[in-house]
N, C-alpha and C positions, 0 to 999 in steps of 0.2 A: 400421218403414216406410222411414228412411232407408236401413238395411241392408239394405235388398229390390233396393234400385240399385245395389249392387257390384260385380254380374256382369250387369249387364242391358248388352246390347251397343249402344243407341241413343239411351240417356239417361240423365244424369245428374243428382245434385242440383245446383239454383244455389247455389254460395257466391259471395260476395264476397272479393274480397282481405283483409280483417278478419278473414276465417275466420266470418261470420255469414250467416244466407239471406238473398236478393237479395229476398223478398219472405216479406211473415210468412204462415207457416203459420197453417191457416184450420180453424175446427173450426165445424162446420154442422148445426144440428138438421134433422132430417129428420121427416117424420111415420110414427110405426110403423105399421107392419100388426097387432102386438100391443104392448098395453095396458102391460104387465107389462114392458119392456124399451124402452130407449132406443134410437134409429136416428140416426147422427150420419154424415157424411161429411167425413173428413182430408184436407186439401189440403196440399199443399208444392211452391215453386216448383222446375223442373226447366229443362232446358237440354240442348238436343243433345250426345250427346258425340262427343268427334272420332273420327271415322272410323276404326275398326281395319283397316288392311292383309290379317291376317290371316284374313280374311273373303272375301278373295278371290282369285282366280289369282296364282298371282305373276309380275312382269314376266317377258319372253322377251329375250334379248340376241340380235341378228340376228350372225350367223356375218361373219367380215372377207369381202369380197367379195359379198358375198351381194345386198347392196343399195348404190346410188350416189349424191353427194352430189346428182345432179340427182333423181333420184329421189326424196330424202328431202324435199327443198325441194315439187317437184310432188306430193307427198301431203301436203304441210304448207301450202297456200297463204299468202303474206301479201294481209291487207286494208288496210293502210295501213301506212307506216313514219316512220320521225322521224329526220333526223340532229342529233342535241344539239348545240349552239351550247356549244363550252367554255368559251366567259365568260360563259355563264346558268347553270353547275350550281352548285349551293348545296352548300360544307361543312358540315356539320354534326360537331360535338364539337370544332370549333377542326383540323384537320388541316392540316400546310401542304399549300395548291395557288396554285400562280397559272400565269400564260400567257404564253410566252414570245415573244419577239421574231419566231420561225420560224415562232408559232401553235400550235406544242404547249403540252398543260396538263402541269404537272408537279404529281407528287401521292408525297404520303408519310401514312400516317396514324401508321406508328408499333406501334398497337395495331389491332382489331381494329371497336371501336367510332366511330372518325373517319374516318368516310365522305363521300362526296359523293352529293347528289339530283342524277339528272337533271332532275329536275319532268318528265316525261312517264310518264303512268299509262298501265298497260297491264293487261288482263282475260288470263285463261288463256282459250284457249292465245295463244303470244307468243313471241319470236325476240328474242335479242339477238347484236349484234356488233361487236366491239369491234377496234380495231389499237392497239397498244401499244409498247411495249420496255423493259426494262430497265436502268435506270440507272447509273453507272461500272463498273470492272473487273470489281466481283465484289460479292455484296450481302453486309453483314454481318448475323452470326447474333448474336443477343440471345436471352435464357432467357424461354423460351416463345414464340419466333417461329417465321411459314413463311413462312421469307424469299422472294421472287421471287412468290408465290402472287399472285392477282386470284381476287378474289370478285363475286358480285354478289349482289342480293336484292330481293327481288318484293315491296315494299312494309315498313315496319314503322310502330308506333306509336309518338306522339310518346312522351317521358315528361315530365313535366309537374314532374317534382320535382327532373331533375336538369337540365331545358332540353335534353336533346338527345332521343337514338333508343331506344327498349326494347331493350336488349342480350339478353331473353328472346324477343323477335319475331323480332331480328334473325337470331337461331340456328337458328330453324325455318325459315327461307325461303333460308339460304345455298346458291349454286352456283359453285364453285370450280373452278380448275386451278392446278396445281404446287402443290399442297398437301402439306403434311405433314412438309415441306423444315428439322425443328426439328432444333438441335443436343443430343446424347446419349450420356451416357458411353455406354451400348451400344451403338456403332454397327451392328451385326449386325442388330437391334430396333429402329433407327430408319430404316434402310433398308428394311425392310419397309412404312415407311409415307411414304415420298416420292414428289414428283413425281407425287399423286395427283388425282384427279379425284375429287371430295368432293361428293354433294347432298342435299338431303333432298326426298322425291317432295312435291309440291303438296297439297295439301289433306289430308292423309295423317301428311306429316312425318319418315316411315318412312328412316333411314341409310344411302345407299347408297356405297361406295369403292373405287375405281380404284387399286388404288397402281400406278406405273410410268406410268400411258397420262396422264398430263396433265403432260408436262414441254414444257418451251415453249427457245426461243433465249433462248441469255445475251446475246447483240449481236443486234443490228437488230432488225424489227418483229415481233412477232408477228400475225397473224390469228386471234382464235377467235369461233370463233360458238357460241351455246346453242340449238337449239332446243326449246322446249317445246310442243310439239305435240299436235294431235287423236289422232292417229295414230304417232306417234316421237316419244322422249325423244333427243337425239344431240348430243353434242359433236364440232365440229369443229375441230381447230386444224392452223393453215396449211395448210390442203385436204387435210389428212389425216381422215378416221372414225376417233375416237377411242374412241366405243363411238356404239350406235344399240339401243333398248330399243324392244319396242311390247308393248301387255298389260298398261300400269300400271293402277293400279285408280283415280286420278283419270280417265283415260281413259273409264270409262263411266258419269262422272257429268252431270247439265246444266250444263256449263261456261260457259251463258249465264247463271246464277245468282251466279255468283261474283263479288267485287268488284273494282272496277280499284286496280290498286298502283304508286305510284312503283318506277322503278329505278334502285336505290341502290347504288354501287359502292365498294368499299372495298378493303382488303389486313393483311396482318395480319406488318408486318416494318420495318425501318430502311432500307430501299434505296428507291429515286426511282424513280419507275414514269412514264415519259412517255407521257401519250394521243395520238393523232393524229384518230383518229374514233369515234364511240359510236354507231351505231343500234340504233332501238328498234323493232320490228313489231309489230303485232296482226297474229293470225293469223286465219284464216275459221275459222268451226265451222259445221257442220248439225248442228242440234238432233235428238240420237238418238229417231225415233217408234216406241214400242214396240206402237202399231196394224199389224197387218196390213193390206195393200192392202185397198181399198176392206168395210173391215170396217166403218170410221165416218170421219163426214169432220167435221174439228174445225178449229178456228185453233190452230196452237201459240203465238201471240205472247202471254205472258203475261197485259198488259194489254188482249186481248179474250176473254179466259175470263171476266172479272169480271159476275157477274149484273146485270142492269139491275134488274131487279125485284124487290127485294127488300121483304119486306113481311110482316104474319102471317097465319097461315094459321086462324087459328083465331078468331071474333069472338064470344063471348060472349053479347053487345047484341044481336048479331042472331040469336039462336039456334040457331046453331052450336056445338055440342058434341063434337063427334068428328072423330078426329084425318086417318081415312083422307079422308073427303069434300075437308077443306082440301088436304091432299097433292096427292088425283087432280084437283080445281081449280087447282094450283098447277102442275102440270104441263101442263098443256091451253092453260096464260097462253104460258108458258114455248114452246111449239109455236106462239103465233098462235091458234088456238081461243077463241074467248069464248062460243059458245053451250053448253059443256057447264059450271056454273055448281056451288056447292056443294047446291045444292038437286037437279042433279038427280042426284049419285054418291047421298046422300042417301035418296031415294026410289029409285034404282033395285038400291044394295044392300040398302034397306030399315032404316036407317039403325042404331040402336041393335043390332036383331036382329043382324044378320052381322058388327057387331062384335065 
């Protein structure tokens, strides 16, 4: 039974990090239809599994030119935005930051794991933008660094055992630029992967990389914006379109369902990365209605779908025994109707008969 969930594309079993089920497996007597043999029904806890990519279209890269940053921004609206106060953001893993005299925050983490929280959560879709620069002459390369690189990430979970950030969370929600910027004996093979634009799609997780389009200034400010969008995935750095996607397969999920996440900024090299501003946007979404005009008319706000009346349909006591009468009464509530009652679906399918 567990090996029947291998290849099923929409659910998995629950394990526990222990490597044991999240809930004990249930073995349930049933009553036979024959005498001669047992009727039992196996339960085992399950769990959505993440979303395959491959399930659906794949994203579209919009051609250079094609489309403009005003454009992108007016198909991507913001609903509110946030400019981070530099001496509220929280380090996290010990990173040096502090703030300097001019009011920039300087920041190094070092590794990849000592970040800074903005503390402002934000839900998909969501914009971020950032002005930056690069710290003295030239940043030093360390083994396994991308020197110069800024990331950022859409939330992750504490870890509880070592006091700082899930470096397995952190991984799936990165969105970079000048990535990839590591030093190697083959330089021929590590220039293929510099100065990249590195993300993994939303809800998905799925690897996407840019090498060349995300290289930024060695001196003075940079400008880059991310947005993640209803409508466009697009990197902007210093008003340049550095790529612009539409067609992700996050894209045409209920994006109002998803949870809001800190954004979390980090780098992953020995060089001084000075901040000058951070915002953060919530973007608008319209809830995708997969009704036809006027086919039915519903609330989409989650919390007015929930039945008021809920109750059984079936009472015993009062000699009610059959399942359709409760139902077609239960519907009739549900409309406003109170004069068509279990008694009379009852007598007018003739109750036992036409069931």
């Amino acid at each position: 039974m567990v090996g029947s969930f291998d290849d099923n594309p929409f659910y998995e079993i629950d394990y526990t990090h222990e490597g044991g089920l999240r809930r004990p497996a249930l073995l349930e007597n049933l009553i036979s239809p024959d005498e001669r043999r047992d009727l039992v029904s196996l339960l085992v806890p399950l769990k959505r599994r993440m979303a395959n990519p491959a399930c659906f279209e794949k994203p579209t890269e919009l051609p250079a030119g094609s489309i403009t940053i005003e454009e992108i921004q007016a198909r991507n609206p913001v609903l509110w935005e946030t400019d981070v106060p530099l001496d509220k953001v929280s380090p996290i893993n010990n990173p040096h930051y502090r703030i300097l005299e001019n009011g920039e925050a300087e920041y190094t983490g070092w590794i990849s794991t000592r970040v800074l929280n903005t503390n402002v959560a934000v839900k998909l879709p969501f914009r971020v933008d950032i002005e930056f620069r690069l710290g003295g002459d030239g940043e030093q390369f360390g083994y396994g660094s991308e020197e110069g690189c800024l990331i950022f990430y859409h939330g992750a979970e504490p870890d509880y055992y070592a006091g700082g950030v899930s470096l397995g969370n952190l991984s799936q929600n990165g969105f970079g630029v000048n990535m990839g910027n590591q030093p190697s004996e083959d330089l021929s093979k590590a220039a293929l992967h510099r100065e990249a634009i590195v993300f993994r799609q939303p809800c998905f997780y799925d690897l996407y990389e840019f090498p060349g389009r995300g290289g930024i200034r060695n001196r003075g400010y940079n400008q880059v914006t991310w947005i993640i969008g209803p409508t466009h995935l697009a990197v902007i750095i210093n008003g340049e379109i550095r790529y612009c996607g539409t067609g992700f397969p996050y894209m045409s999920l209920d994006l109002s369902r998803t949870a809001p996440g800190d954004i979390i900024i980090g780098s992953n090299g020995q060089g001084m990365k000075y901040f000058r501003s951070i915002r953060v946007s919530q973007l608008a979404h319209a809830p995708k209605i997969r009704l036809q005009k006027e086919e039915l008319l519903m609330t989409t706000k989650q919390s007015n779908n929930t039945i008021p009346n809920i109750h059984r349909l079936v009472t015993d006591e009062y000699g009610e025994n059959y399942w359709f009468g409760g139902c077609a009464r239960y519907v009739m509530e549900c409309l406003g109707e109170t004069d068509y009652d279990y008694n009379f679906f009852a007598g007018f399918t003739g109750d036992v008969f036409t069931q």
